[in-house]
C-alpha positions, -999 to 999 in steps of 0.1 A, spaced: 620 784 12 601 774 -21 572 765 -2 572 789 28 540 803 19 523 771 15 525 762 54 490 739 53 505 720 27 502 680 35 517 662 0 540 675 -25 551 652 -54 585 661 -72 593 630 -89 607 625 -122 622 655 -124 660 663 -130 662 675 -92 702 659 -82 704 687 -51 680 705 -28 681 734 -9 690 733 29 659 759 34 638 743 9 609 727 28 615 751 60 580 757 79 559 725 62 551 716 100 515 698 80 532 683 52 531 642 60 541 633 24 571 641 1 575 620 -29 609 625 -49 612 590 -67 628 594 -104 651 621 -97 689 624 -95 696 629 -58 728 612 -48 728 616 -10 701 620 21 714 658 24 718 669 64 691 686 78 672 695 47 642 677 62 643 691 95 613 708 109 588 682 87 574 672 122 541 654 105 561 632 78 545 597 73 557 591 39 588 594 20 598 585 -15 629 589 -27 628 554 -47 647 556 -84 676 581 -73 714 575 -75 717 572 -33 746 557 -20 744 552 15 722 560 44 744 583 73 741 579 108 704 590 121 691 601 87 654 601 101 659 603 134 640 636 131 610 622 123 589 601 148 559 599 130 573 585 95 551 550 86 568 543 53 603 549 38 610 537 7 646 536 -10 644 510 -37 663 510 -69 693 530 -54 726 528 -56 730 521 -15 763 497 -8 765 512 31 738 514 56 748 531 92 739 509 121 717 536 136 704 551 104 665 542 113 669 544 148 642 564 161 614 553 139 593 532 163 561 543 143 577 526 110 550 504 93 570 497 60 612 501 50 618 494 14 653 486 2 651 464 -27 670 466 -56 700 479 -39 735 475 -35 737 462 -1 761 434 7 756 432 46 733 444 73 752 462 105 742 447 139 717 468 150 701 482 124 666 475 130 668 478 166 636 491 180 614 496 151 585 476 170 562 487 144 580 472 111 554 449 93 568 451 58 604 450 54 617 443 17 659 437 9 648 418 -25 677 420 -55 705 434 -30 734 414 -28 735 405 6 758 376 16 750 375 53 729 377 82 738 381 120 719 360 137 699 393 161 695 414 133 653 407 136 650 405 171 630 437 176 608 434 147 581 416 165 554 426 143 566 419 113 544 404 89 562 398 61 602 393 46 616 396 16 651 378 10 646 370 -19 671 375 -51 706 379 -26 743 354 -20 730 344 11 744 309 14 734 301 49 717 318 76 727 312 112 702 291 138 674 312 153 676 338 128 637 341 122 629 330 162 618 369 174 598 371 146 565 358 158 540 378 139 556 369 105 531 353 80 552 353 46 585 349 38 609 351 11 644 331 5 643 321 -29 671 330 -58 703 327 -29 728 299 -31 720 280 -4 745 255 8 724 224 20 744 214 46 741 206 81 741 243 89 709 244 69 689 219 89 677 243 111 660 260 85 641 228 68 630 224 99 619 254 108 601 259 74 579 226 77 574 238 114 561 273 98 547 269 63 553 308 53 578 304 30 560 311 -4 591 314 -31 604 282 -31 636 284 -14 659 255 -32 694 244 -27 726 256 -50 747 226 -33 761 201 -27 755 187 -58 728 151 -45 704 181 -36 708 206 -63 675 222 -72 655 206 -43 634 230 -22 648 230 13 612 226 31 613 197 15 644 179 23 642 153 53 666 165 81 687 134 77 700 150 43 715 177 58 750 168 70 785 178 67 814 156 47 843 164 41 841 144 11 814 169 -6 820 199 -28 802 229 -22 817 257 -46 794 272 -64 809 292 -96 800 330 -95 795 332 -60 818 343 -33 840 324 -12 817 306 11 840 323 41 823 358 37 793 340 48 803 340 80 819 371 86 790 391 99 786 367 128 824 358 132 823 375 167 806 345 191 773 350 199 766 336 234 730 323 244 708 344 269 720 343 304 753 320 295 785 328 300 814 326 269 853 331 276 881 314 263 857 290 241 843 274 270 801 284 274 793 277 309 754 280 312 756 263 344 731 268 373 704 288 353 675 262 358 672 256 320 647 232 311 656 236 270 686 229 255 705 267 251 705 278 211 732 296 195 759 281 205 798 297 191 810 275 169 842 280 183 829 263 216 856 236 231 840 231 264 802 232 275 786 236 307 751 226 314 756 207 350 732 215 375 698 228 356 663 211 349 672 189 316 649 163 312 651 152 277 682 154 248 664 158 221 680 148 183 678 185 169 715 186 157 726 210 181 759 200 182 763 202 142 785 228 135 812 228 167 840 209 154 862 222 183 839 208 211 858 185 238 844 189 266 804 179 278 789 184 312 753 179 316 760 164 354 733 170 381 699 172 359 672 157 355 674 139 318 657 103 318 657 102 277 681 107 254 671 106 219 692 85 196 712 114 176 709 137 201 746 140 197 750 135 164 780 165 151 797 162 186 824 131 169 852 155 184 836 153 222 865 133 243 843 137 277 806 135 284 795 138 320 760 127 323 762 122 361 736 123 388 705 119 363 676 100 362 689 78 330 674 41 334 689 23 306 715 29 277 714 23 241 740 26 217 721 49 196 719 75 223 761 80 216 760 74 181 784 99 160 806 103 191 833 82 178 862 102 196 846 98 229 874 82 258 855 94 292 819 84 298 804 91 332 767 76 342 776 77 381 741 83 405 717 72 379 691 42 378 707 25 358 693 -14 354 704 -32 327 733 -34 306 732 -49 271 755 -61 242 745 -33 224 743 -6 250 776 12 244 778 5 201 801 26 183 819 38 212 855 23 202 872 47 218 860 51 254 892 42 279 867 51 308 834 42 316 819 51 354 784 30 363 790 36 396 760 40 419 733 26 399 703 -3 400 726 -28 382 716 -62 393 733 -80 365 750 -77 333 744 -97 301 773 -114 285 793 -91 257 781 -58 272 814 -45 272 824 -63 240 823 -30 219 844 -13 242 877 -25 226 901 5 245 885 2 277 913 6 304 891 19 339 856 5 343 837 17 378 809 -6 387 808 1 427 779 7 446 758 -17 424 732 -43 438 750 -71 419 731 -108 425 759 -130 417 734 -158 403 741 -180 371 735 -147 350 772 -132 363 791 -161 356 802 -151 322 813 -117 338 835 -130 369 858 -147 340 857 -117 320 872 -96 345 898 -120 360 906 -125 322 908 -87 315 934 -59 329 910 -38 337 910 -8 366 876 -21 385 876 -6 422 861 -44 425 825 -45 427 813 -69 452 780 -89 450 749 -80 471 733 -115 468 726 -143 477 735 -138 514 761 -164 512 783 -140 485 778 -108 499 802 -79 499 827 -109 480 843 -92 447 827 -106 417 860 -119 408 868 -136 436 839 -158 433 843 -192 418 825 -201 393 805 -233 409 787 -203 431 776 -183 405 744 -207 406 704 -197 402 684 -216 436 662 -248 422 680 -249 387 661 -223 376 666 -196 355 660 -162 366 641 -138 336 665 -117 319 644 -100 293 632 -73 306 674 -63 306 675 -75 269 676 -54 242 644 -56 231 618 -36 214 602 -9 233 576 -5 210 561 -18 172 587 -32 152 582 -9 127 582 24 149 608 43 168 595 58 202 607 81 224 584 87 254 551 96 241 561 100 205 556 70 183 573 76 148 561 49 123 571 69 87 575 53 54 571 15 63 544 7 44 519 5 66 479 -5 54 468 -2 91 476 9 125 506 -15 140 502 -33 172 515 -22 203 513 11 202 516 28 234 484 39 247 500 75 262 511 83 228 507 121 223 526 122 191 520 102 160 540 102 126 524 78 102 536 98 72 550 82 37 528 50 43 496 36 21 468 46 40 434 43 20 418 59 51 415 74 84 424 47 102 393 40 130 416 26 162 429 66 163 398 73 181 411 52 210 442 75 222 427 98 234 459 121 247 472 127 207 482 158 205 498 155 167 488 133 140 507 134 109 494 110 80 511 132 50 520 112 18 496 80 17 467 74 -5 437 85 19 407 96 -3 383 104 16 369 115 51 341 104 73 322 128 99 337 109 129 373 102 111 383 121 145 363 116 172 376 117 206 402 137 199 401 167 221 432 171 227 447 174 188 465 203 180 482 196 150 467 172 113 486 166 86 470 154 58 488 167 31 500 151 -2 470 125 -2 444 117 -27 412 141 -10 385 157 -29 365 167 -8 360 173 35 326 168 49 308 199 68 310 179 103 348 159 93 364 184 120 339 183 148 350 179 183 384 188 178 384 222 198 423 222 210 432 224 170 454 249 160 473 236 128 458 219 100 476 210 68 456 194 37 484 209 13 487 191 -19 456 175 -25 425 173 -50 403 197 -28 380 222 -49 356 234 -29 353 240 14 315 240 28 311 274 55 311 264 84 334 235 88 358 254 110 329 260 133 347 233 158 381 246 152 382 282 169 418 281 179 427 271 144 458 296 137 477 276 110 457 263 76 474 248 48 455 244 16 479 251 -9 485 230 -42 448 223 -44 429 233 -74 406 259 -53 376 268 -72 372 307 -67 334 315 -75 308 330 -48 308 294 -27 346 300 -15 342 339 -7 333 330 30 370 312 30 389 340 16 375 366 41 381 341 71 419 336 62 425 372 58 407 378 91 440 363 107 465 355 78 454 320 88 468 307 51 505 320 46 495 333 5 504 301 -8 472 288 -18 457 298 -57 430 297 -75 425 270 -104 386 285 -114 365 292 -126 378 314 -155 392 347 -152 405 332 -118 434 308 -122 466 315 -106 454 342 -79 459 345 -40 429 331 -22 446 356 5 449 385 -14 420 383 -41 396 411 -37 362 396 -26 345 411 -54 362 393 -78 348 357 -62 315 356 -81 293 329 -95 285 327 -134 269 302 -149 271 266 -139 297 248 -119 319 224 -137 309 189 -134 345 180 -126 340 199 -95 309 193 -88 316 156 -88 342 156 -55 322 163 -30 284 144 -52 295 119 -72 259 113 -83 266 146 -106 283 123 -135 253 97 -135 274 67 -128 243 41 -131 231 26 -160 201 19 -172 184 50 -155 193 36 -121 188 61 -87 222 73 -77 220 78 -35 255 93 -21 271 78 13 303 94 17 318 121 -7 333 97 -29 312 64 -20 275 60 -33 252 32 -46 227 24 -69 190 16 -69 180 1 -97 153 -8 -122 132 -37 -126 152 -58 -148 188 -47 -140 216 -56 -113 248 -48 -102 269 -20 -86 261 -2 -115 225 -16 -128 246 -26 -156 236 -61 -160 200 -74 -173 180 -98 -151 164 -107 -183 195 -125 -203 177 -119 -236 175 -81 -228 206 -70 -245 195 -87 -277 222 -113 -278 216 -130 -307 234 -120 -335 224 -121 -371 187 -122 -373 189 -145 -344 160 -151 -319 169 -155 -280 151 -175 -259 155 -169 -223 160 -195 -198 142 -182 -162 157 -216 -145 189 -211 -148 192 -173 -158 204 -179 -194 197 -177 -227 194 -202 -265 197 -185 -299 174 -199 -329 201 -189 -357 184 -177 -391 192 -196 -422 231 -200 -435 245 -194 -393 254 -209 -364 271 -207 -330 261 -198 -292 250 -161 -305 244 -168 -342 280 -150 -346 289 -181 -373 282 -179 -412 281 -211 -426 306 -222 -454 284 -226 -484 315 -235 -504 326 -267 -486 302 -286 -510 300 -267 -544 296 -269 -582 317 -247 -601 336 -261 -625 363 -250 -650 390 -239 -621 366 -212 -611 366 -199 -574 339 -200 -548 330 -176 -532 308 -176 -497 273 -161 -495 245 -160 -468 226 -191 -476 243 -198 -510 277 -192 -530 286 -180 -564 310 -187 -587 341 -163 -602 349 -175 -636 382 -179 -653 388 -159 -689 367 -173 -718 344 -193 -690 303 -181 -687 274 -193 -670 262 -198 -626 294 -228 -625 315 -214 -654 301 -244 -671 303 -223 -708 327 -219 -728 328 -186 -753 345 -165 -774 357 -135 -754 360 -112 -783 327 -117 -789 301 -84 -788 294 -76 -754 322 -97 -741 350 -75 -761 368 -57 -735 389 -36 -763 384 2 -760 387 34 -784 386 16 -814 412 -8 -806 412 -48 -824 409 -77 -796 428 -108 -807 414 -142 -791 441 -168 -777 442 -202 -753 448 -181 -726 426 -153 -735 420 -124 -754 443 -95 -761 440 -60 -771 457 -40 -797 453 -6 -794 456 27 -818 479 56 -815 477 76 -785 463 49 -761 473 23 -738 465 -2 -710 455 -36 -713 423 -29 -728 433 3 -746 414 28 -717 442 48 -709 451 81 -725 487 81 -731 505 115 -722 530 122 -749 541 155 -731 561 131 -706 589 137 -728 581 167 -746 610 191 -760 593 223 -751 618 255 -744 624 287 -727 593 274 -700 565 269 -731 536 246 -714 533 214 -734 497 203 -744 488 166 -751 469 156 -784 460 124 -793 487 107 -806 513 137 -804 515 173 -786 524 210 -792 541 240 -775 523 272 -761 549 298 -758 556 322 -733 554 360 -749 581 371 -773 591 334 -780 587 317 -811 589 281 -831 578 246 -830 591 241 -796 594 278 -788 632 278 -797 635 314 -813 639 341 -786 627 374 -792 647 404 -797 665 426 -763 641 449 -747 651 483 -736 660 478 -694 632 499 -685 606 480 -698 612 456 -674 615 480 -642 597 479 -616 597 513 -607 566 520 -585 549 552 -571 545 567 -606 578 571 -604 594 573 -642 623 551 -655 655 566 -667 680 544 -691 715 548 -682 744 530 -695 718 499 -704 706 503 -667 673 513 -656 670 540 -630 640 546 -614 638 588 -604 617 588 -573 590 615 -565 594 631 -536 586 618 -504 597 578 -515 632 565 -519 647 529 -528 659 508 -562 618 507 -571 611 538 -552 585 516 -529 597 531 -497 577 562 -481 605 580 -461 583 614 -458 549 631 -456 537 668 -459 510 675 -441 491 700 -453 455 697 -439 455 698 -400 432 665 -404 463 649 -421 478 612 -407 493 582 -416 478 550 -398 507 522 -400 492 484 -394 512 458 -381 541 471 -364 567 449 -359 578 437 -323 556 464 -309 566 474 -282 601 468 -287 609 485 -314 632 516 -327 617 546 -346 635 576 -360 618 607 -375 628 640 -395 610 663 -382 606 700 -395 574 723 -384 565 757 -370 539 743 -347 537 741 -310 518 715 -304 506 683 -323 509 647 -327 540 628 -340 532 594 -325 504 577 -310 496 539 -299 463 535 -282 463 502 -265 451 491 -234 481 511 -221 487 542 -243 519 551 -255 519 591 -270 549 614 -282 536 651 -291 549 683 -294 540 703 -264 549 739 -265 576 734 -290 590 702 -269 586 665 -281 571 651 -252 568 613 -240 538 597 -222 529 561 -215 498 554 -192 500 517 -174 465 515 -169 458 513 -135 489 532 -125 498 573 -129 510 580 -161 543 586 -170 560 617 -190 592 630 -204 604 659 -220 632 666 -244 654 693 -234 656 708 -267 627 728 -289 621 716 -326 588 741 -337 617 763 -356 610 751 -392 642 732 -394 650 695 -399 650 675 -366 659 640 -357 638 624 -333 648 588 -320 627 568 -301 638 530 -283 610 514 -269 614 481 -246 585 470 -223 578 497 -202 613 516 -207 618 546 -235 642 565 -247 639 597 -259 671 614 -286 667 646 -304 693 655 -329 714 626 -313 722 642 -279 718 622 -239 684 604 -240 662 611 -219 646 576 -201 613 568 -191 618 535 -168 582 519 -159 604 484 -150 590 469 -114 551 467 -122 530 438 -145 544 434 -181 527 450 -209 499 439 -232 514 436 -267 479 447 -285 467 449 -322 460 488 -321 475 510 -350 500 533 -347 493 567 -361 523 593 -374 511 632 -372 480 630 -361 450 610 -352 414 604 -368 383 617 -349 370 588 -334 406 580 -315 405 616 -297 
């Protein structure tokens, strides 16, 4: 009862404290206490009943303790807890009712654990959880209902675990979630997986970057962004991933079958027959051999790979519904199927691709359909199928090699057809008298003359079309069903990655869903505005630049726009109008900046926005934006911030408001998206007018033209003539003549005439060109404008001998001899004799003229500084420093070091006496700070005092505190944090005090017993600053 006499007490805080038990009394009678914070502490277990009778608890710490596990109904006590968090425990084990109870839970915190798997059960009613963090645990599974009372929950952490798959629906009951976290598992990318790439594109809220460990052809790839059709399963792929477990244990949490709602599972068979189902059931055992699904409210299969997965399957029986489309894939996973039943359903044709991956299949039955045509390419792949029943359908007739793929077919039911036996079923009255094939004999139903006569009875002069004429077969051909470059399945028109420049033809006016994504569209295409039921448009990766204000018109119905990955820069204020029904709108990955207020105005039901991977420019103009996504967690906290300064890299979701302000001018490479007039494109001070965000024109001057202005009406304008030239224009034709000055030529005067093709020098002498003339370069001995003279050249003022030096005339020239101590060939050059000086012991060598001398070092002696001085005594050349004095022994110097410095020159200070309270030593520079390791003697009678202090933005202080060394390290905009050492050292001896500083972590030694740690590891890293650290005390202006 430590607090009994505190009963109005509402928060006590014991953390970091050495607390490792508590008293079962010890919070008895706090009926008003509503928080108890114990984080830092060494409590191993959640001790039973110790915080019974805490009736008001909202918050409990007990974060940075040694727990192990959490027992059965550990807060069960406690209805009104909001928060609970355990992180950076030692918890492996986690009861499966240990938080039952807690429907008023807002937040559960369980990172940095131990966990390896999560009990069935064990969030089960907390309705209330909107913050639920198992980050850094080792989990390696999930059952697939583990969320499927958390409801609200707003956002999941994952991140940092083994998982390596996560089973179908996992993340379906969470429908309030807005962020999510997968990154940092070893996800194996296989066709388990799909699901989840699908689900993420669906729901943009994954913000980590969730990528795959395996198989190796999508290493590294982020799953959201992996087309399904990667995700299969092959034998032939490895999937081990070294230092992970065996990919088995990801499936032992859901090893016991998990049967969908209202279905029935025994034996492997799932029999959700007669429940009215108008979807196709999820989470289906993988141990399922037979499936039942006869008699419900089917109407389409749809390719979602719900078959991937159950490799035991055998057995098919969606009999008795309504399906009149089957999607080609929809069975893809289902190759070990051996019977399909598709009877008594409103199927009107049959493509192969419908059946594709069911190579295994032998019994396919399309009895009591509408059935009209059959085609050679109807039944493709099915190589196996013994029987096939058409019975009771609309065939009229059957083009030739229909059954041709049908290799093993032994029993083939085509009774209770309308068969017109006309020129058409020729081919087929041969093929079955020529086959031994189990028929029931199908009779024709016209012309009169054949009726109720088996098909194979009839000879083959009967089978004959009335007139000679042909009947039309083509609406029974395989042919398309929509543009040759698009797949369609009822009102969904897929046209992706084909290249397209423009809408194809054809397209079905009902179209409700339309995939032009991965084409190379410049622009919103303007025939959109004609189908008027599109509910989804998605025109992601193409080239589209810009918008209009009616890029969407007539387009009330549009739910979902994709626009991401294109080339837009900016989105006019009115570019969304009309389209009411919105609710998702992607324009992720593009060059947007900036977003006017007010262009949702249109868009009220908008729910979704993606704007991520644009480089959003954060000053006052955005604020409006920032508040309206937070008013709904309408952006999942992916999008960031690229300005202005001070900005980059932050939340537009979670940026405070205050911090989006305006200072100083926009940039101009913002400003230019959405005004391209802002960079003055035109030339020649031409009027820049804007049309669209990235389209404007020029008005220009008098005397200019073009897009630009950039060309001169007046040809002469731009001063073509070159050279001194004068331009004359020509107003008839729009051009221009060039009156070259003297000594050029050409169209612009660009030509200098060759003044040397006709000139006079003589003697071998070489011309060279002027402006208008040309001079002459003599040869030696050769004078005058043409090197017509002839001269002496060692003549005065021709002489080109230097320094005293004698020229010698010859035929070919003149020559120079020069005097001692120069050279060249007209004796200029100062010749260095100390090139190959004989200088010793490192004398400098200095040049004369015409010879050199030695300057010796000190002691040394001689001509070139050959005679070394006598031995010194060794401590004349010591470098002992610190007045320290030098001591010769044995011929070796010894430097005796004063007290308080040590080492071979005594330069290290090891010690300090302070003697004035004002005393410190302020150390510059400290190496690795603040990683770093620091020891001190200590010896002092004080109580209190400094021994260590860094003032940084984040100060960092050990002191003696009533005879205790004492740690503290403030992070700023956090509590600060503080140790003690267990043992006193005030007592006038020698101490040791060790310090080891990492980041935020510190250990504190004294006299070399258990450190002491102070563990800050979890928040923002530290600033490594320039401040001094200052050793027994501080100066006045620090305090």
């Amino acid at each position: 009862g430590a607090f009994i006499s505190y009963k109005k007490l509402r928060r006590i805080d014991l953390s970091n404290n050495q607390i490792s038990e508590i008293a079962p009394d010890a919070f008895h009678g706090l009926r008003a206490l509503n928080s108890l914070i114990l984080y830092g502490n060494k409590i191993t277990e959640l001790p039973g009943g110790v915080f019974d009778g805490l009736v008001s608890l909202e918050l409990l710490r007990l974060e940075q303790n040694g727990i192990k596990s959490v027992p059965p109904g550990a807060f069960i006590s406690y209805k009104k807890l909001r928060r609970i968090d355990l992180s950076n425990n030692q918890i492996s084990e986690i009861a499966p009712d240990a938080f039952h109870g807690l429907r008023a839970l807002n937040s559960l915190i369980l990172y940095g654990n131990k966990i390896t798997e999560l009990p069935g059960g064990v969030f089960d009613g907390l309705v209330s959880l909107e913050l639920l963090l198992l980050n850094a645990n080792k989990i390696h599974c999930i059952r697939a209902l583990v969320f499927k009372d958390l409801e609200n929950l707003a956002l999941l952490s994952l991140y940092d675990n083994k998982l390596q798959t996560l089973a179908k629906g996992t993340f379906s009951s969470l429908h309030s979630i807005q962020t999510l976290h997968l990154a940092q598992n070893p996800f194996v990318c296989d066709c388990n997986v799909k699901w989840l790439a699908d689900f993420l594109r669906s729901n943009p809220i994954e913000t980590s970057g969730a990528r795959c460990a395996s198989p190796l052809r999508l290493t590294n790839k982020r799953i959201a962004q992996i087309k399904s059709s990667k995700f299969r399963c092959s034998a032939k792929e490895q999937y081990h991933i070294p230092g992970t477990e065996d990919r088995r244990l990801s499936y032992e949490c859901n090893s016991k079958p998990v049967c969908p709602t209202k279905c029935r599972c025994e034996a492997n068979v799932v029999d959700c027959s007669n429940l009215r189902l108008t979807k196709f059931p999820e989470h289906l055992p993988p141990s399922t051999e037979e499936l039942r699904l006869n008699n419900n409210d089917l109407s389409t299969l749809e390719a979602t790979g719900a078959f991937k997965g159950l490799s035991q399957l055998r057995k098919i029986n969606l009999s008795n519904n309504k399906i009149s489309e089957i999607e080609d894939g929809a069975f893809e996973g289902a190759s070990s199927v051996v019977e399909l039943h598709l009877t008594a359903n409103h199927l009107e044709s049959v493509r192969g691709g419908m059946f594709r991956c069911m190579e295994g299949l032998r019994m396919l039955m399309l009895r009591n359909n509408r059935i009209s045509c059959i085609h050679n390419s109807s039944f493709t792949g099915l190589t196996n199928v013994r029987l096939l029943s058409l019975y009771d359908n609309q065939l009229s007739t059957i083009l030739p090699g229909a059954f041709d793929t049908l290799p093993h077919l032994s029993t083939l039911n085509l009774l209770a057809n309308p068969f017109i036996c006309d020129c058409r079923l020729s081919w087929f009255g041969a093929w079955l008298r020529s086959r031994r094939i189990v028929t029931g004999n199908p009779r024709c139903q016209g012309p009169v003359f054949l009726r109720e006569i088996p098909l194979q009875d009839v000879a083959v002069p009967d089978f004959r079309c009335e007139d000679g004429s042909v009947l039309d077969a083509s609406r029974c051909a395989p042919g398309l069903q929509c543009p040759s470059q698009c797949t369609c399945m009822d009102t969904v028109v897929r046209c992706s990655n084909q290249h397209l420049q423009a809408l194809p033809r054809g397209l079905p006016r009902n179209v409700t869903e339309l995939y032009l994504d991965g084409n190379q569209f410049t622009s919103i295409p303007k025939e959109l505005a004609t189908f008027k039921y599109l509910q989804l448009i998605d025109l992601s990766n193409n080239k589209i630049s810009s918008l209009s204000n009616n890029s969407f018109s007539n387009m009330s119905q549009l739910t979902t726009l994709i626009l991401s990955y294109n080339s837009l820069r900016c989105i006019p204020l009115l570019a969304l109008a009309g389209l009411h029904s919105l609710r998702l709108l992607s324009l992720h990955g593009n060059d947007i900046s900036d977003l006017q207020q007010g262009i949702f105005s249109d868009v009220a039901f908008l729910s979704h926005l993606a704007i991520g991977a644009n480089p959003l420019y954060c000053d006052c103009r955005l604020l409006w934006l920032s508040d309206w996504v937070k008013s709904g967690y309408k952006e999942p906290g992916i999008a960031r911030c690229a300005g202005p300064r001070g900005m980059e890299g932050k939340l537009l979701l979670t940026t405070p408001a205050d911090k989006f302000q305006c200072q100083g001018p926009v940039e101009a490479s913002v400003q230019v998206k959405c005004n391209p007039c802002v960079s003055s494109p035109c030339h020649n001070q031409g009027v820049c007018q804007v049309h669209h965000t990235h389209q404007y024109t020029c008005g220009c001057k008098s005397g200019f033209t073009g897009k630009l202005c950039e060309t001169p009406v007046d040809a002469c304008a731009s001063n073509p003539c070159t050279n001194g030239g004068s331009c004359l224009s020509d107003e008839q034709t729009g051009g221009f003549s060039c009156v070259c000055a003297y000594g050029f030529h050409g169209t612009s005067c660009e030509v200098n005439v060759d003044d040397c093709e006709d000139n006079g020098c003589d003697n071998g002498a070489t011309c060279v060109d002027g402006v208008g003339n040309y001079s002459c370069l003599c040869p030696p001995n050769y004078s005058g404008p043409f090197c017509e003279e002839e001269g002496d050249p060692c003549s005065p003022g021709r002489n080109p001998c230097q320094h005293q030096s004698t020229c010698i005339s010859g035929a070919t020239g003149s020559r120079c001899v020069c005097i001692p101590g120069w050279v060249g060939p007209d004796c200029s050059i100062d010749y260095n004799e100390c090139v190959d000086h004989r200088c010793q012991n490192g004398a400098q060598c200095v040049d004369h003229l015409d010879g050199y001398s030695c300057l010796c070092p000190q002691g040394f002696s001689g001509e070139y500084c050959e005679v070394v001085p006598p031995p010194h005594s060794p401590c004349q050349l010591a470098p002992c420093q610190n007045g320290a004095p030098c001591d010769e022994k044995q011929g070796t110097a010894v430097c005796q070091c004063p007290l308080g410095f040590e080492g071979q020159s005594c330069e290290k200070l090891v010690s300090v006496n302070f003697v004035d309270r004002d005393s410190y030593v302020q150390l510059q520079d400290v190496k690795n700070w603040p990683q770093s390791n620091i020891t001190l003697q200590v010896s002092t009678a004080e109580e209190n005092g400094i021994l260590l202090y860094n003032g940084d933005d984040e100060p960092f202080a050990v002191e003696l505190h009533q005879g205790r060394v004492r740690v503290t390290f403030d992070p700023g905009n956090l509590p600060a944090t503080t140790i003690y050492s267990s043992e006193t050292v005030n007592d006038g001896d020698f101490h040791t005090v060790e310090l080891v500083t990492f980041d935020r972590m510190v250990n504190l030694s004294v006299d070399g017993g258990e450190p002491t740690t102070l563990d800050n590891q979890g928040h923002s890293q530290p600033v490594t600053g320039e401040a001094p650290l200052y050793v027994g005390g501080l100066p006045e202006e620090v305090i």
